[in-house]
C-alpha positions as a printed Julia matrix, in Angstrom:
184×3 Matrix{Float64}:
  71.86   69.46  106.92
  75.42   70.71  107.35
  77.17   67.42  105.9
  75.2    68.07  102.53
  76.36   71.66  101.82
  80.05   71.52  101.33
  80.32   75.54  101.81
  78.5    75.07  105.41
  81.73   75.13  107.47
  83.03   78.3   104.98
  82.37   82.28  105.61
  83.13   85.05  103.0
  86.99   84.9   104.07
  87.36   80.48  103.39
  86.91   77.79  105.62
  86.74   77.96  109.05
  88.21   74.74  110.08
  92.02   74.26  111.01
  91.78   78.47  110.01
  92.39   81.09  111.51
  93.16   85.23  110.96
  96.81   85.89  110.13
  97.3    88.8   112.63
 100.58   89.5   110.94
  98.94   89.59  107.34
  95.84   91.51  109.03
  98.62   94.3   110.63
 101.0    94.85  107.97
  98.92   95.2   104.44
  97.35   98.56  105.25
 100.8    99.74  106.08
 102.58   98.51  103.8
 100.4    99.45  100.75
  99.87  102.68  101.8
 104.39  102.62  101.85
 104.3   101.19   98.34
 101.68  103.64   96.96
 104.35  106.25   98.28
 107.01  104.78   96.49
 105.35  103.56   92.66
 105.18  107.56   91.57
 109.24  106.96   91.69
 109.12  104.26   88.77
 106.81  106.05   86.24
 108.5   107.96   83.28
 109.49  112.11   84.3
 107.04  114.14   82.26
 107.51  117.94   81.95
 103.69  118.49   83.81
 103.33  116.89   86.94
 100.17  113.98   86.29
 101.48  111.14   88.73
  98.59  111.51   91.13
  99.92  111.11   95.14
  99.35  107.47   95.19
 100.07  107.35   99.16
  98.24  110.09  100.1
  95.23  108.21   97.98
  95.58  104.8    99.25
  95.65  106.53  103.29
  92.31  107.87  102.46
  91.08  104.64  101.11
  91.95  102.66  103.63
  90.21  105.39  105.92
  87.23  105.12  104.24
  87.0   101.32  103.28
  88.18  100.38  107.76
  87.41  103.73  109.34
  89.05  102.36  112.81
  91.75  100.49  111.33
  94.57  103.22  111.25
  95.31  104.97  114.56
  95.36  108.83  114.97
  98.91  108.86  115.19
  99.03  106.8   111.94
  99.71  110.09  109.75
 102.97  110.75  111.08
 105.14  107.44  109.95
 103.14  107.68  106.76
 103.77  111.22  105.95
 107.48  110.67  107.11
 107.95  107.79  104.71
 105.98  109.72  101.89
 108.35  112.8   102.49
 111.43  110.69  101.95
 109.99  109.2    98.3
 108.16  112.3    96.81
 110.96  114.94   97.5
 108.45  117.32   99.33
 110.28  119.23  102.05
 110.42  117.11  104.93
 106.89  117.74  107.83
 104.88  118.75  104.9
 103.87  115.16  103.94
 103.44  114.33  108.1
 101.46  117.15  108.06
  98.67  116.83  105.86
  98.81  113.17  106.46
  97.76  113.69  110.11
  95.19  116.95  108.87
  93.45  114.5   107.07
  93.03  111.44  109.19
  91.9   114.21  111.92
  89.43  115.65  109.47
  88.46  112.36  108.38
  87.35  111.64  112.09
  85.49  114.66  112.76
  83.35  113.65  109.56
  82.93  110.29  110.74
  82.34  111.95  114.43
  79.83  114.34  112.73
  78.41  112.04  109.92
  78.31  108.4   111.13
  75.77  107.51  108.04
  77.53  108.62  104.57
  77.51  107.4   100.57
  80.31  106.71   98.87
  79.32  110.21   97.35
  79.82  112.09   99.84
  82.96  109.74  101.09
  84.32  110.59   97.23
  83.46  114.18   97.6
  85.04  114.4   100.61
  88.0   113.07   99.25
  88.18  115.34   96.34
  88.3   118.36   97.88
  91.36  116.72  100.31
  93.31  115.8    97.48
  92.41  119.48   95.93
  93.94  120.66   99.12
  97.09  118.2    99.49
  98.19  119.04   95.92
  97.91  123.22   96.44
  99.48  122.81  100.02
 102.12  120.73   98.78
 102.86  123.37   95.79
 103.26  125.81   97.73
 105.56  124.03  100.26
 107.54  122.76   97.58
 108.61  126.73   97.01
 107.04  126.9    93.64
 105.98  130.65   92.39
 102.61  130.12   92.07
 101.2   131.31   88.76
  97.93  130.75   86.59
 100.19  128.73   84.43
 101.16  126.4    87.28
  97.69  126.41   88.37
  96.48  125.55   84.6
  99.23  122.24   84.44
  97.96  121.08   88.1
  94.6   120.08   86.64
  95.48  117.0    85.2
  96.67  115.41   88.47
  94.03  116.7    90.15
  91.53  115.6    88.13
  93.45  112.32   87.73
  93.63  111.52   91.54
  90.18  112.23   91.85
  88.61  110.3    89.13
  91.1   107.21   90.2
  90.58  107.04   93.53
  87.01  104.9    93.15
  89.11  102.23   91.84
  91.89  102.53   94.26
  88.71  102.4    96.92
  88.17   98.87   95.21
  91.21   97.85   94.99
  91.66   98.8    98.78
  88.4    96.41   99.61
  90.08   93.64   97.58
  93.4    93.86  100.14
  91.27   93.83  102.81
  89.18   91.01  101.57
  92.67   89.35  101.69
  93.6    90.65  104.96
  91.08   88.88  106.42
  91.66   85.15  105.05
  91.86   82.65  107.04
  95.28   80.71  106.71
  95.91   77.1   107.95
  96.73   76.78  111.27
  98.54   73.77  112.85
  97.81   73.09  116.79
């Protein structure tokens, strides 16, 4: 029956003949999105209130939840170096909270092995509350209701864009996973 379907030698990720998994693709797109979502807040226009949401911090946590095993534990470190270098955060606060999170990310896997993306989105929100607060106060900013008032925005816009960044994250792992053709 196989030579009558034409999709019978195919998966979700192409054919399957002559194919195989790019490891080098499959290694280096978590990475280096998560590098390039540290670096985009650099190209968007300087606004008097900070709205640029942490675009690295965002796509770490989406890869987390989209592949919870695929970044190691000691993953947060070159991230949060390479993030401190872009966003002009004193340098340790960005490997910091970077490595917090994946460790609090495990323990809630650890603790919760069976979670909605409700919970995963929840979850989130209240890490990106924290990042942004922790990272004001690093930055040696008086902290003030004012200051607290103009943080809202990015707040609120990290946490309502992060479902799509969660999609967009399944999308580069969809192409992660593509088999290329393979010449033996």
């Amino acid at each position: 029956m196989e030579r009558y379907n034409p999709r019978a030698r195919a998966d979700q990720y192409g054919s399957r003949l002559h194919r195989e998994h790019s490891t080098i693709v499959a290694n280096i797109v978590p990475w280096a999105s998560i590098m390039l979502g540290s670096i985009l807040p650099l190209f968007v226009i300087t606004a008097a209130i900070p709205w640029m949401p942490p675009l690295g911090y965002l796509t770490m946590i989406a890869w987390r939840i989209v592949r919870p095993g695929l970044l190691p534990m000691w993953a947060g470190f070159p991230l949060g170096l390479f993030d401190d270098l872009f966003s002009g955060q004193p340098l340790g606060s960005g490997i910091l909270l970077f490595s917090l999170t994946l460790i609090a990310f495990e323990v809630i896997e650890a603790r919760f092995p069976w979670r909605s993306f409700a919970q995963d989105w929840f979850t989130t929100g209240l890490c990106i509350i924290v990042y942004i607060l922790f990272a004001m106060i690093v930055s040696g900013a008086k902290i003030t209701g004012t200051l607290l008032f103009v943080m809202v925005p990015q707040i609120v816009l990290a946490i309502l864009l992060f479902p799509l960044l969660a999609r967009f994250i399944s999308h580069l792992d969809r192409f992660r996973l593509v088999r290329w053709r393979s010449v033996r």
